[in-house]
PDB file with one MODEL, atoms N, CA, C and O in Angstrom:
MODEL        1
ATOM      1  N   UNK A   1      28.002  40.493  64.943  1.00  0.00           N
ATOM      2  CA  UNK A   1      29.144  41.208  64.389  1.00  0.00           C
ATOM      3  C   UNK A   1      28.626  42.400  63.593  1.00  0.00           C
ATOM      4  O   UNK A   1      27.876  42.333  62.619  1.00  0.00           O
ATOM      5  N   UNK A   2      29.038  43.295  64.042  1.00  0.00           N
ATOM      6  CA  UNK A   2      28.536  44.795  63.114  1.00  0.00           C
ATOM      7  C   UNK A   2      29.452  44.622  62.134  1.00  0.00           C
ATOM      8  O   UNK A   2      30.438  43.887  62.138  1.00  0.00           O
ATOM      9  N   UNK A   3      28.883  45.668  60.934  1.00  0.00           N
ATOM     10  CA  UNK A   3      29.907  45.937  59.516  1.00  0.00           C
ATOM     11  C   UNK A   3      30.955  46.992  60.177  1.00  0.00           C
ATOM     12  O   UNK A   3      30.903  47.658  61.211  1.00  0.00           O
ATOM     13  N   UNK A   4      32.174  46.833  58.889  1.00  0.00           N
ATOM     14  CA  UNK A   4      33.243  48.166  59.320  1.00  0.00           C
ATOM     15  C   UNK A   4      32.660  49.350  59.035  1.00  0.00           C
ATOM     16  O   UNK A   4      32.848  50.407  59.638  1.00  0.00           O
ATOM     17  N   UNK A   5      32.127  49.212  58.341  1.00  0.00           N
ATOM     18  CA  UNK A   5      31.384  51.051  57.608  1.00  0.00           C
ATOM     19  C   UNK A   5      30.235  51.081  58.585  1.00  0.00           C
ATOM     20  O   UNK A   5      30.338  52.284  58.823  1.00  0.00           O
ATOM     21  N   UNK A   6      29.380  50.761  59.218  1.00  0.00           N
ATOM     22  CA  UNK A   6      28.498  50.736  60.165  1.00  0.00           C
ATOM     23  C   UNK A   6      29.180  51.343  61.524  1.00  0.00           C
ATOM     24  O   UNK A   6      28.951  52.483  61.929  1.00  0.00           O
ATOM     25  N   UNK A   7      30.092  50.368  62.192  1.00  0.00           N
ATOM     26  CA  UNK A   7      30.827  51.007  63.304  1.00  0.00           C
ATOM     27  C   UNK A   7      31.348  52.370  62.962  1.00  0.00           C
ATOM     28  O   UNK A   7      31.139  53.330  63.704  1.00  0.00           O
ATOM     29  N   UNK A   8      32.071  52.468  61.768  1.00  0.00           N
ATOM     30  CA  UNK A   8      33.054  54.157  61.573  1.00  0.00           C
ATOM     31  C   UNK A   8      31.448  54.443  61.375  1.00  0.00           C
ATOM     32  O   UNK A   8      30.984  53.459  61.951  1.00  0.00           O
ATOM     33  N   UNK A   9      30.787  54.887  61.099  1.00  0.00           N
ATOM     34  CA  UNK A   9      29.450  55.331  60.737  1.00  0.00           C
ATOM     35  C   UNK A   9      28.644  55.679  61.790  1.00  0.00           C
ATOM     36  O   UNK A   9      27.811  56.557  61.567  1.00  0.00           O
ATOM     37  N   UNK A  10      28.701  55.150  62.991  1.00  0.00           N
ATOM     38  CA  UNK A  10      27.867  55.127  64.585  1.00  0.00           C
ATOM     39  C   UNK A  10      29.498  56.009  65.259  1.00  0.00           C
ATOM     40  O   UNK A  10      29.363  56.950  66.042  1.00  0.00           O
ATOM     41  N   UNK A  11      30.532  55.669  64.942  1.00  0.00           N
ATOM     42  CA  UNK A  11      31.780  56.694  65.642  1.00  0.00           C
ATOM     43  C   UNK A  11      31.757  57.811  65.257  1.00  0.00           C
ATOM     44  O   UNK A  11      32.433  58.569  65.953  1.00  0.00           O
ATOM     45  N   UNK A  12      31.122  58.383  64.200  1.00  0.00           N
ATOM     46  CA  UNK A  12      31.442  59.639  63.714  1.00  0.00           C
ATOM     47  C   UNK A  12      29.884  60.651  64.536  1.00  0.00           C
ATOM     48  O   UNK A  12      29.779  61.784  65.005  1.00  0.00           O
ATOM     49  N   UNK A  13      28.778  59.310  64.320  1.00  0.00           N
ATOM     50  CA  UNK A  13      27.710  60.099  64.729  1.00  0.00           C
ATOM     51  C   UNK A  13      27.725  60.690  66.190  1.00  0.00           C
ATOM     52  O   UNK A  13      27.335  61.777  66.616  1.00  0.00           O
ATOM     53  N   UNK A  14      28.295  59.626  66.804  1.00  0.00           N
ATOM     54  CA  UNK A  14      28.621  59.568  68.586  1.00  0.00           C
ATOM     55  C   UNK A  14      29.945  60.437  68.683  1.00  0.00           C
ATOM     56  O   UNK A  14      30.577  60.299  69.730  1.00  0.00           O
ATOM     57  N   UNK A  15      30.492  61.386  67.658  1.00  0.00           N
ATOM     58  CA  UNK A  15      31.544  62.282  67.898  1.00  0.00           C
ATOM     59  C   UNK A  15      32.725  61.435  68.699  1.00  0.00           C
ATOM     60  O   UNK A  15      33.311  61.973  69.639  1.00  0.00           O
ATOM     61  N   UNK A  16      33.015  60.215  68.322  1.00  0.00           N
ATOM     62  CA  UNK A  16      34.012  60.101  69.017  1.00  0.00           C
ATOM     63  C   UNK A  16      35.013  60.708  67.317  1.00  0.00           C
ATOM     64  O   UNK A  16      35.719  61.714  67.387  1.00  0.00           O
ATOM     65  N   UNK A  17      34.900  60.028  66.167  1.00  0.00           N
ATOM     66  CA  UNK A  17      35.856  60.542  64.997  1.00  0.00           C
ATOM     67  C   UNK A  17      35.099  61.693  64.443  1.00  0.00           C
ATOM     68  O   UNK A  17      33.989  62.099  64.788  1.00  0.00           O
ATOM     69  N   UNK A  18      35.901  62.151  63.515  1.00  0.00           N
ATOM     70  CA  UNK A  18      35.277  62.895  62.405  1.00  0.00           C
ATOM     71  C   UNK A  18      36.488  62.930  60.736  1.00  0.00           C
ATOM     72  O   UNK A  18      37.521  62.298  60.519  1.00  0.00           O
ATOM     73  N   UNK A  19      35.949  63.666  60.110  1.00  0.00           N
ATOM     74  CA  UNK A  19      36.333  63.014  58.630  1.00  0.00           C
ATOM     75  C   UNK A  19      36.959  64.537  58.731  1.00  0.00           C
ATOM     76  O   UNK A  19      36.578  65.397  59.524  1.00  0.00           O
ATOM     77  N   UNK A  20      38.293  64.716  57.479  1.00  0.00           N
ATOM     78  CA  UNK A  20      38.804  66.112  57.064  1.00  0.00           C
ATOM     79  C   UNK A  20      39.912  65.317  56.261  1.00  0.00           C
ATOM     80  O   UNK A  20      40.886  64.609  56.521  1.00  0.00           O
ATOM     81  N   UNK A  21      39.204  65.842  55.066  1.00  0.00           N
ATOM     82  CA  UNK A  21      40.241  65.270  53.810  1.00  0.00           C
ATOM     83  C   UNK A  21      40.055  64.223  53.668  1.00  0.00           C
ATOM     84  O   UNK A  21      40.916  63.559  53.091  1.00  0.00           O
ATOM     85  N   UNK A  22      38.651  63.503  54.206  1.00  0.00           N
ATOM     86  CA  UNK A  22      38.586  61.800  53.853  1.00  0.00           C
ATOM     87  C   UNK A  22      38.870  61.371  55.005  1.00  0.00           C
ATOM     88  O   UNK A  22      37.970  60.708  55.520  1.00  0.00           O
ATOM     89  N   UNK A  23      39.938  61.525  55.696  1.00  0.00           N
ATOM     90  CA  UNK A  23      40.826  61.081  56.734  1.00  0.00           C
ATOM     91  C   UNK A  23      40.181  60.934  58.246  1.00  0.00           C
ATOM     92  O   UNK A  23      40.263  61.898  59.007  1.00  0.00           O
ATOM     93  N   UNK A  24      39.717  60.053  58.552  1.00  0.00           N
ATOM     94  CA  UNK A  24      39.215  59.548  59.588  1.00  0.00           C
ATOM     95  C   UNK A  24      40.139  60.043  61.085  1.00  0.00           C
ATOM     96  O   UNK A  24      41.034  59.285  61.459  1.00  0.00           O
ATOM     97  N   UNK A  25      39.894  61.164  61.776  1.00  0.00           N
ATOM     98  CA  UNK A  25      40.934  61.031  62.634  1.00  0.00           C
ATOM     99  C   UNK A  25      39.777  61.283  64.059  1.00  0.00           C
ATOM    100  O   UNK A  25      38.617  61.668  63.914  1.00  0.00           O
ATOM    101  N   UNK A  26      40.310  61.020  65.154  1.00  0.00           N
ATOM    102  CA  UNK A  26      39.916  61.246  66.610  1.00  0.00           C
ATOM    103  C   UNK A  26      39.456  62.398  67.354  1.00  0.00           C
ATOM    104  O   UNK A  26      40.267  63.102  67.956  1.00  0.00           O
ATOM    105  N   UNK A  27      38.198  62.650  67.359  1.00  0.00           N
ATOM    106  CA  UNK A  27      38.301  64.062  68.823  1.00  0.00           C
ATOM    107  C   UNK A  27      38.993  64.067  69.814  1.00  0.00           C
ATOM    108  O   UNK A  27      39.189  62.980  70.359  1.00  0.00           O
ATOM    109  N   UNK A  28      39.622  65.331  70.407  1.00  0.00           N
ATOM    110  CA  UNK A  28      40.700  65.442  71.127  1.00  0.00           C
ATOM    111  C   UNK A  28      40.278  64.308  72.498  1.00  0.00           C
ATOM    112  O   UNK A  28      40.848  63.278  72.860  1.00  0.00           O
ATOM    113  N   UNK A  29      39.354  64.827  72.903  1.00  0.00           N
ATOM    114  CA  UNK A  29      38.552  63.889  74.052  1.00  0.00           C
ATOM    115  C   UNK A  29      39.068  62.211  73.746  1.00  0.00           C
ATOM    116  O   UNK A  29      39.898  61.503  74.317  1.00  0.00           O
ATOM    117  N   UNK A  30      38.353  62.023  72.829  1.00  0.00           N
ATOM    118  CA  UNK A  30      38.936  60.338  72.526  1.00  0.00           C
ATOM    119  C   UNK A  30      40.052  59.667  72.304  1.00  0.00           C
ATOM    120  O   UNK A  30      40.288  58.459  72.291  1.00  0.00           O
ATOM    121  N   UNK A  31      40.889  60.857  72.081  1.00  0.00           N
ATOM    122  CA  UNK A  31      42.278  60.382  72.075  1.00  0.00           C
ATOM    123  C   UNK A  31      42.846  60.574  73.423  1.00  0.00           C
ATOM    124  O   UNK A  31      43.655  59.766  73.879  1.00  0.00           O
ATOM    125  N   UNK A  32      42.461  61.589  74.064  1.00  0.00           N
ATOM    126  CA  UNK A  32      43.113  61.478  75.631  1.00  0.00           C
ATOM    127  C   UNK A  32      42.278  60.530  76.199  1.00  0.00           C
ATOM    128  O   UNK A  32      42.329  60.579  77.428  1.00  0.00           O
ATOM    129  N   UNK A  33      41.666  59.842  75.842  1.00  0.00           N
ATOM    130  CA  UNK A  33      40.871  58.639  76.865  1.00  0.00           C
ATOM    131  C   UNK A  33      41.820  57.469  76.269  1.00  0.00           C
ATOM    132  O   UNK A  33      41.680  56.347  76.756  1.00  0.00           O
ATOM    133  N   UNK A  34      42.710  57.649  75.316  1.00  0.00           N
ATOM    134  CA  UNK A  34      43.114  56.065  74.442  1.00  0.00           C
ATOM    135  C   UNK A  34      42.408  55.477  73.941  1.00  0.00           C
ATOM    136  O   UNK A  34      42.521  54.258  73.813  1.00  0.00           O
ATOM    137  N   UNK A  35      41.563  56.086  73.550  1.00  0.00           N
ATOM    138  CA  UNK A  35      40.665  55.007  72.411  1.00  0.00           C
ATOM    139  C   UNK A  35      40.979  54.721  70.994  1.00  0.00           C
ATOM    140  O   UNK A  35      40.667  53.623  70.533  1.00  0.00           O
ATOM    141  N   UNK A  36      41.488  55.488  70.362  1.00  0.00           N
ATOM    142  CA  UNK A  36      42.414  55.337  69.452  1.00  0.00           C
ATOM    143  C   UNK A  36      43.728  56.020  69.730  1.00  0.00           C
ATOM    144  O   UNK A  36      43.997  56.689  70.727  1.00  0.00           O
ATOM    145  N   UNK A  37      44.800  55.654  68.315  1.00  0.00           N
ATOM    146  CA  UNK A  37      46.070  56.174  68.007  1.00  0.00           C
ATOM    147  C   UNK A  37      46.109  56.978  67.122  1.00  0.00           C
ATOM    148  O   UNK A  37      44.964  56.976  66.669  1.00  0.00           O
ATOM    149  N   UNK A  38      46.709  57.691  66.561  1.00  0.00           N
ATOM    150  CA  UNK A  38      46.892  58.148  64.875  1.00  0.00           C
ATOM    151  C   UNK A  38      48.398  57.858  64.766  1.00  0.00           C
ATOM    152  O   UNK A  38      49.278  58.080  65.597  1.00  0.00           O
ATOM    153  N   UNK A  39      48.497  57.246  63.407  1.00  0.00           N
ATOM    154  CA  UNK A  39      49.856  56.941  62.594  1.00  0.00           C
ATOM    155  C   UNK A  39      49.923  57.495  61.342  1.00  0.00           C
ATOM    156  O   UNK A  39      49.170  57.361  60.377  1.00  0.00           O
ATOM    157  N   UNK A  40      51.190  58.305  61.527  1.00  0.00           N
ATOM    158  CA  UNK A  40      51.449  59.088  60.474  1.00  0.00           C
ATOM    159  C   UNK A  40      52.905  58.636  59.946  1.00  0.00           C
ATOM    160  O   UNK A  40      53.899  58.316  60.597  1.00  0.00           O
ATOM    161  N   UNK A  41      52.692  58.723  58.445  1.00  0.00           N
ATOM    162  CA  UNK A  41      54.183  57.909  57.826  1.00  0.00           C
ATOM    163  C   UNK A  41      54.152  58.601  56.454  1.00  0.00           C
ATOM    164  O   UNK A  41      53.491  59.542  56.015  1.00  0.00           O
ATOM    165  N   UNK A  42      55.121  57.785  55.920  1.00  0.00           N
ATOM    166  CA  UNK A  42      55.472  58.121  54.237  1.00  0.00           C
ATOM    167  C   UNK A  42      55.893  57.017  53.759  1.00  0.00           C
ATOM    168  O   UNK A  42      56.848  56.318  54.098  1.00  0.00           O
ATOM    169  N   UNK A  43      54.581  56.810  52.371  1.00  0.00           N
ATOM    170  CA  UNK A  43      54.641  55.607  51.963  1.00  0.00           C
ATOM    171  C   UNK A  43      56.496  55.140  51.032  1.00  0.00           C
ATOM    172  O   UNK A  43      57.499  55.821  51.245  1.00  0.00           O
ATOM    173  N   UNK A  44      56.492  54.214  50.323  1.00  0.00           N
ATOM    174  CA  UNK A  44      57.495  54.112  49.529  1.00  0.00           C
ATOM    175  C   UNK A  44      57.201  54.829  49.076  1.00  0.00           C
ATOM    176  O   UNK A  44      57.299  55.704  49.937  1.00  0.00           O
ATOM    177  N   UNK A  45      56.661  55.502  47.830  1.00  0.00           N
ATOM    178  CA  UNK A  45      56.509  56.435  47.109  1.00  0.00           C
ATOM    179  C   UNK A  45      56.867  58.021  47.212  1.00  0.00           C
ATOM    180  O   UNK A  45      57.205  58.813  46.332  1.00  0.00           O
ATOM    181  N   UNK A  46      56.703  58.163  48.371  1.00  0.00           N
ATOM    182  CA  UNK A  46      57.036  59.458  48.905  1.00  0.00           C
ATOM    183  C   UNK A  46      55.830  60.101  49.393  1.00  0.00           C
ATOM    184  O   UNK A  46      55.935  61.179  49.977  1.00  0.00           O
ATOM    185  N   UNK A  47      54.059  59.254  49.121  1.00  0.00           N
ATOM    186  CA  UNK A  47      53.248  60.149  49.566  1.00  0.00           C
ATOM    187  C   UNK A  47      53.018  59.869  51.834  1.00  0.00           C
ATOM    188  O   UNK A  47      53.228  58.859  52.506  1.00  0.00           O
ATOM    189  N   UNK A  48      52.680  60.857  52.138  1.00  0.00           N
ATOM    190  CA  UNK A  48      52.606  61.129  53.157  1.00  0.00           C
ATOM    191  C   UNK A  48      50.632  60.327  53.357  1.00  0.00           C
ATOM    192  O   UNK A  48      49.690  60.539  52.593  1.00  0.00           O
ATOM    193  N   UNK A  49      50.636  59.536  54.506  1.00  0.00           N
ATOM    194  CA  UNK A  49      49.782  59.012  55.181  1.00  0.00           C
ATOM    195  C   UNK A  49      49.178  59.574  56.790  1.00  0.00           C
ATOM    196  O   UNK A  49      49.891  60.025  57.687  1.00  0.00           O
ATOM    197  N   UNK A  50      47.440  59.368  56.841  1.00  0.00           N
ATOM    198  CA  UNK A  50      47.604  59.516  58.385  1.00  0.00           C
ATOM    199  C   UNK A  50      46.710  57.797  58.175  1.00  0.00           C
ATOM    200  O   UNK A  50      46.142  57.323  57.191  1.00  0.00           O
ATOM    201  N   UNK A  51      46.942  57.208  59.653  1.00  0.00           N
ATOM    202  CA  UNK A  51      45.858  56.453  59.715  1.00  0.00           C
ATOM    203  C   UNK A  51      45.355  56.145  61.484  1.00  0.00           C
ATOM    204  O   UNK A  51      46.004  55.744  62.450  1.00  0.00           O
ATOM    205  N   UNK A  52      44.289  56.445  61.363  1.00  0.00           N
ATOM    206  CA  UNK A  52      43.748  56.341  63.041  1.00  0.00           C
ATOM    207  C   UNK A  52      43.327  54.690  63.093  1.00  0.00           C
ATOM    208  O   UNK A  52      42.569  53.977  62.435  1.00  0.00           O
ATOM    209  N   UNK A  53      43.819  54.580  63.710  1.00  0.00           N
ATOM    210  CA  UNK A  53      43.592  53.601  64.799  1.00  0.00           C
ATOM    211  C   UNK A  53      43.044  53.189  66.094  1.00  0.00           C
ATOM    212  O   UNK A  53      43.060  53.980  67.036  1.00  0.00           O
ATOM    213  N   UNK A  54      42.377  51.563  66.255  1.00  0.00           N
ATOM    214  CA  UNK A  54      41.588  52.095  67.639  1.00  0.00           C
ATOM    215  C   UNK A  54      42.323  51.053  68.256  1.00  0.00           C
ATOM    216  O   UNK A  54      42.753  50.021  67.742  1.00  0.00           O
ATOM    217  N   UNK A  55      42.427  51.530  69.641  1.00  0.00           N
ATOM    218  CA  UNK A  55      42.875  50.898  71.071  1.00  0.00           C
ATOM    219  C   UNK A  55      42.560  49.808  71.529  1.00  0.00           C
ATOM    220  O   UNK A  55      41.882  49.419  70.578  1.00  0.00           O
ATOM    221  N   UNK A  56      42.512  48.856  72.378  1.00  0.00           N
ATOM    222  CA  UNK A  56      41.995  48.064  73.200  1.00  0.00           C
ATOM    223  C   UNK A  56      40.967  48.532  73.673  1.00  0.00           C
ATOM    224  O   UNK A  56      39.894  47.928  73.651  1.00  0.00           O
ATOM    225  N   UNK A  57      41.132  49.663  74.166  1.00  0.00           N
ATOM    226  CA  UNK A  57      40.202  50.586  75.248  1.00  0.00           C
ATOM    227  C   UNK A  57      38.578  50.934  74.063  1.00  0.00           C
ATOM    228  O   UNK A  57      37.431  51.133  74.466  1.00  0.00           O
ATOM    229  N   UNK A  58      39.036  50.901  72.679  1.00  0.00           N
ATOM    230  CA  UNK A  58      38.448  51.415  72.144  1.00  0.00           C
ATOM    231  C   UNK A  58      37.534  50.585  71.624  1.00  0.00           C
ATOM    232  O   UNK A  58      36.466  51.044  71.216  1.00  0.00           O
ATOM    233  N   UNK A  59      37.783  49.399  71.567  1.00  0.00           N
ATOM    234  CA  UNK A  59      36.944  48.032  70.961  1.00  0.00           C
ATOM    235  C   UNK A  59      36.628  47.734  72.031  1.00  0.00           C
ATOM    236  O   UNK A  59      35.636  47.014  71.911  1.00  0.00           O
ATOM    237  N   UNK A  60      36.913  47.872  73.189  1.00  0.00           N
ATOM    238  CA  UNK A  60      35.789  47.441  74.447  1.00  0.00           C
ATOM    239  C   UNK A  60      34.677  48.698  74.172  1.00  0.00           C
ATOM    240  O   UNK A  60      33.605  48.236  73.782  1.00  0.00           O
ATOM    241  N   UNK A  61      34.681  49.898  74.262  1.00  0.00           N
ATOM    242  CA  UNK A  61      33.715  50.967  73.718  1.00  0.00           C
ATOM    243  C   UNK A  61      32.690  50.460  72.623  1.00  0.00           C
ATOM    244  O   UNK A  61      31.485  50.260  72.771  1.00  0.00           O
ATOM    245  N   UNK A  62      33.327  50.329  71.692  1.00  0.00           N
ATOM    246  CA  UNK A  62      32.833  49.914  70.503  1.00  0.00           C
ATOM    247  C   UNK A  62      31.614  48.335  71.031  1.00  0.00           C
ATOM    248  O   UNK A  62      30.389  48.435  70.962  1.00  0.00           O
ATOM    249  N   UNK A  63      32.194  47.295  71.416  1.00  0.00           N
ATOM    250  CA  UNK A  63      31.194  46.406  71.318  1.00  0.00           C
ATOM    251  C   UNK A  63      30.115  46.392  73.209  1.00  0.00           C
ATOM    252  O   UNK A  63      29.362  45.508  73.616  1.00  0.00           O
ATOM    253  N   UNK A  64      30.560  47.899  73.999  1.00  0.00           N
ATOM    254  CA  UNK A  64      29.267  47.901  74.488  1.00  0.00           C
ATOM    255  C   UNK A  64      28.831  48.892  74.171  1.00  0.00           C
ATOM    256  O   UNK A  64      28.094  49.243  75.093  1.00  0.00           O
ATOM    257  N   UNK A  65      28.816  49.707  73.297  1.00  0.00           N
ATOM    258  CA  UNK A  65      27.568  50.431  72.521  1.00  0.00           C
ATOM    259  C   UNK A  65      27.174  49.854  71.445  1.00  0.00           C
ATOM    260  O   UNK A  65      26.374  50.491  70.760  1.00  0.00           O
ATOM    261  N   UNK A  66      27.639  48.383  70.931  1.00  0.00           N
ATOM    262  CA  UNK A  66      26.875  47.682  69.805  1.00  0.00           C
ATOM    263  C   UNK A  66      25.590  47.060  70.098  1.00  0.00           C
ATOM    264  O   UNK A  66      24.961  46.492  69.205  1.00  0.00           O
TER     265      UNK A  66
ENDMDL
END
């Protein structure tokens, strides 16, 4: 079992993500393959969220390059 900060850590190096504003989001490439989603909302509060998400497609990726 790899760590979570290890995997986002090997995704960013392998350009599938990259960081802007903290915010973990997808290269265009990886999102037209479905490897992740992005979800964008507004919390109760009123602040505005993104959060990427990964696919089915994307955790099969993930554990054969582990």
């Amino acid at each position: 079992k790899i760590p979570e900060r290890a995997l986002v850590n090997r995704l960013v190096e392998d350009k599938y993500l990259y960081r802007q504003s903290g915010v973990l989001l997808p290269y265009q490439s990886a999102h037209t393959k479905d490897l992740f989603t992005v979800k964008t909302g507004t919390a109760e509060h009123g602040h505005n969220y993104t959060q990427t998400r990964v696919t089915s497609k994307g955790i099969e990726l993930s554990v054969l390059r582990a």
